[in-house]
C-alpha positions as CSV (number, residue, x, y, z in Angstrom):
1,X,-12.6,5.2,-13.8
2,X,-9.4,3.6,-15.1
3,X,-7.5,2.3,-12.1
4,X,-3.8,1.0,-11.9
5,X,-3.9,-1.7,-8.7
6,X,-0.3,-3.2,-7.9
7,X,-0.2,-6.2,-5.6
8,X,-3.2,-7.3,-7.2
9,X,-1.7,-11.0,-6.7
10,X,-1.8,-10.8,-2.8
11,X,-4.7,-11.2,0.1
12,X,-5.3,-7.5,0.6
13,X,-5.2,-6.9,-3.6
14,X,-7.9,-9.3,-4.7
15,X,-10.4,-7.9,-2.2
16,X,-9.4,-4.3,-3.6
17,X,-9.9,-5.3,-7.1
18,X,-13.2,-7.7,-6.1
19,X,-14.8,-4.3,-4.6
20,X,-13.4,-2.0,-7.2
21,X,-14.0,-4.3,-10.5
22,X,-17.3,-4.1,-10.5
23,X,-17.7,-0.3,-10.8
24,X,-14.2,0.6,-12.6
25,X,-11.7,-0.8,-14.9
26,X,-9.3,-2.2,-13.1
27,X,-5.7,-2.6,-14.4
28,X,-3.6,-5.3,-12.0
29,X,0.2,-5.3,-11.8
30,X,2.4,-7.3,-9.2
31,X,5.7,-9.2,-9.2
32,X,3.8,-12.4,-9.7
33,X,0.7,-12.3,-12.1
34,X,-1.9,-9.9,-13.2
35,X,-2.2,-7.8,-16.5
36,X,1.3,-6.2,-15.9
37,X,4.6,-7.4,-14.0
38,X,5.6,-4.8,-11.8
39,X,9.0,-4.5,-8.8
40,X,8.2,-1.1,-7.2
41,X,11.7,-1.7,-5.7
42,X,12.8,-0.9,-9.3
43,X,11.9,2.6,-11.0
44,X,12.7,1.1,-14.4
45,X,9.8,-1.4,-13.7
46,X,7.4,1.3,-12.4
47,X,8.0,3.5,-15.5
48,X,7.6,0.8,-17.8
49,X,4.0,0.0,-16.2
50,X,2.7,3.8,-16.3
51,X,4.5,3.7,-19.8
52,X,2.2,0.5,-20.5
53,X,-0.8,1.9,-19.5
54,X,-0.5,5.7,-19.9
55,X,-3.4,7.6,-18.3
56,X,-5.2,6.0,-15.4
57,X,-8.2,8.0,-12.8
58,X,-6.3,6.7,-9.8
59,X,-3.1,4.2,-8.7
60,X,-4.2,1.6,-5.6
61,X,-0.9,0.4,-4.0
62,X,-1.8,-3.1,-1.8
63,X,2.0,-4.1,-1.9
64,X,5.2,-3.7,0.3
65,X,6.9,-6.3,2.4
66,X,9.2,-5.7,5.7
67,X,11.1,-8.1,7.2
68,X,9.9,-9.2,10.6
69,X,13.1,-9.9,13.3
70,X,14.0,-9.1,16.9
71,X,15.5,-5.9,17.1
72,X,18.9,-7.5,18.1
73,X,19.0,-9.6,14.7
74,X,18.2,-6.7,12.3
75,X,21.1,-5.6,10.2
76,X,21.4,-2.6,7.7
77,X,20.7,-4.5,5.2
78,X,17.2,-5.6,6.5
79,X,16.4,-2.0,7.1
80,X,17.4,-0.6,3.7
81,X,15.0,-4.2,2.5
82,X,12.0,-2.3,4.4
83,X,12.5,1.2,3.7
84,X,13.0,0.6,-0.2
85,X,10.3,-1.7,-0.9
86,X,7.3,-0.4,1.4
87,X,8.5,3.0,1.8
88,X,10.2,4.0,-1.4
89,X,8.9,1.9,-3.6
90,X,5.0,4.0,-3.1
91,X,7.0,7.1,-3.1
92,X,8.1,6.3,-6.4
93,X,4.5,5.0,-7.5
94,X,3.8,8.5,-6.4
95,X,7.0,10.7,-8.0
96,X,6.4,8.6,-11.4
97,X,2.6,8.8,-11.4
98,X,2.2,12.2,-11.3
99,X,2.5,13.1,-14.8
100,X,-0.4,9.4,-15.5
101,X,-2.6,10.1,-12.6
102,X,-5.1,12.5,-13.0
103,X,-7.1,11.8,-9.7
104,X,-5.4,10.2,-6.4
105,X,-3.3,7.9,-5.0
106,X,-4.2,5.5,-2.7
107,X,-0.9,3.7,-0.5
108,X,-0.5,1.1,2.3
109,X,0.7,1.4,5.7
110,X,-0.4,-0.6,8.7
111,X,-1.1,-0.6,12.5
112,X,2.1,-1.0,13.6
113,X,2.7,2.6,12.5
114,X,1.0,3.6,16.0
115,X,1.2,0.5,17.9
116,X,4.7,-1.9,18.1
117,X,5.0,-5.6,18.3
118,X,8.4,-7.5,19.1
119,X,10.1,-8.3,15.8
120,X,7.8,-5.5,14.4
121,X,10.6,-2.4,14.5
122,X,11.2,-2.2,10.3
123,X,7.4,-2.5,10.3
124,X,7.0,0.4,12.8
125,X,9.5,2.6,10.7
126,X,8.4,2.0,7.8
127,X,4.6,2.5,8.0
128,X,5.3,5.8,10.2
129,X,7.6,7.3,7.5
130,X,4.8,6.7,5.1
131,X,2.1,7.7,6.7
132,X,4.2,10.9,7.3
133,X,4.8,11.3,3.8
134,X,1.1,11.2,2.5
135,X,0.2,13.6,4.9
136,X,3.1,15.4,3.7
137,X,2.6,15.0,-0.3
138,X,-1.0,16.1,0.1
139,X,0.1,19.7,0.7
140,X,1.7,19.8,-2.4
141,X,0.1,17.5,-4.7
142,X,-2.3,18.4,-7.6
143,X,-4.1,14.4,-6.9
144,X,-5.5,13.3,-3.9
145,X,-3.3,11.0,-1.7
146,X,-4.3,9.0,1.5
147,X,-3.4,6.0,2.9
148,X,-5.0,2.4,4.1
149,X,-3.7,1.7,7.5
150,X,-4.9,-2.2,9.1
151,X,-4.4,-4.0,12.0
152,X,-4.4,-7.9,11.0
153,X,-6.6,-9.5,8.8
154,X,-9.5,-11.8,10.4
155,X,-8.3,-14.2,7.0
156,X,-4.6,-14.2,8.1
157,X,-4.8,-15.1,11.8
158,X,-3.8,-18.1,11.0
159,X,-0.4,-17.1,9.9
160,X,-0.2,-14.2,11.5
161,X,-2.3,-14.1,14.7
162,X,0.3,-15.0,17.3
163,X,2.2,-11.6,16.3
164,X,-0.7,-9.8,17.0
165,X,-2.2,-10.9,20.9
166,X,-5.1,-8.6,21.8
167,X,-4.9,-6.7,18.4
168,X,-9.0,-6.6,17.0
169,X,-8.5,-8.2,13.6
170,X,-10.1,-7.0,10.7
171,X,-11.9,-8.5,7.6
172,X,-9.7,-7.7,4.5
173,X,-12.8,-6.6,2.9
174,X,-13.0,-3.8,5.7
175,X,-9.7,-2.7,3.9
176,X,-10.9,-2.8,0.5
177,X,-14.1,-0.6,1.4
178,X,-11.0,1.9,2.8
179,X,-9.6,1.9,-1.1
180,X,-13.1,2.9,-2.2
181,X,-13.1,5.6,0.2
182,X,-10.3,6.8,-0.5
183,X,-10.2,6.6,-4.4
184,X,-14.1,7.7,-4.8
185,X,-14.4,10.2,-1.9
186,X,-13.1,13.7,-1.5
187,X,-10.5,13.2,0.9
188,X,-6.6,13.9,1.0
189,X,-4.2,13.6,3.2
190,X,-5.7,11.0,5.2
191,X,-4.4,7.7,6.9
192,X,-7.8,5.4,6.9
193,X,-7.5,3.9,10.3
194,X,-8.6,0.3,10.6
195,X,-8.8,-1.7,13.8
């Protein structure tokens, strides 16, 4: 298979393409390095990538950043940050790939979807919203569609352990088996539950 994997640059993206590389070819895009540069917050950016690489089996999305604030400090602004790069920005993957993709899409959400922390709320909205949509888009979509949903990585408890008291972490390469799930399985419609 031919696969298109943005965030390739981050934690969650090189154990995706370390699973996936050694099967398929695996094309890497993300705002930092890789084959391809890529912003999902900008459509021009995502067309330009499928225009780069034209027909691919499947797209693995391992990017999308939220800001993290108490409730009382969140502004509009922080909000609109969340729901346009996580949210949007893999919709648009989606909208854009449809016409490149010829087998599934494969997005990322996260445990807060299901279960809040404090300074977690964009987080929460965010991963909910897209969860909702894959389940959503699978109904109508010609490709397959699920999503990769995590608690916190056992490699980032360091950073981000004291966020997460009493959440089970997860190896990252617990998530990456997910992708492979998801982009060699049968499945649609599905939020892969980890942790």
């Amino acid at each position: 298979m031919r696969i298109l994997l943005i965030g390739a640059s981050g934690l969650l993206g090189r154990a995706v393409h370390d699973v996936l590389g050694v099967r398929h070819e695996v094309i890497t895009a993300s705002r930092s390095n890789g084959d391809l540069a890529i912003d999902i917050t900008d459509p021009a950016s995502i067309a330009a990538v499928y225009d780069e690489v034209g027909q691919v089996d499947a797209v693995a999305c391992a990017a999308g950043s939220v800001p993290f604030k108490p409730l009382a400090e969140l502004t509009r602004e922080d909000y609109l940050a969340g729901v346009t790069d996580k949210v949007l920005g893999q919709i648009e993957l989606v909208r854009q790939g449809a016409e490149h993709v010829t087998g599934s899409f494969t997005l990322i959400s996260g445990v807060l979807a299901r279960e809040p922390i404090r300074t977690g709320a964009v987080a929460s909205l965010v991963n909910g919203a897209l969860e909702s949509f894959v389940m959503a888009a699978a109904v109508e979509l010609p490709q397959r569609i699920n999503a990769v949903s995590p608690t916190v990585f056992t490699e980032a408890l360091d950073a981000y352990g004291d966020f997460f008291p009493g959440f089970e972490p997860v190896p990252v390469t617990a998530a990456a088996r997910a992708y492979v799930k998801s982009i060699e399985g049968a499945a649609t419609g599905q939020v892969y539950r980890l942790g």
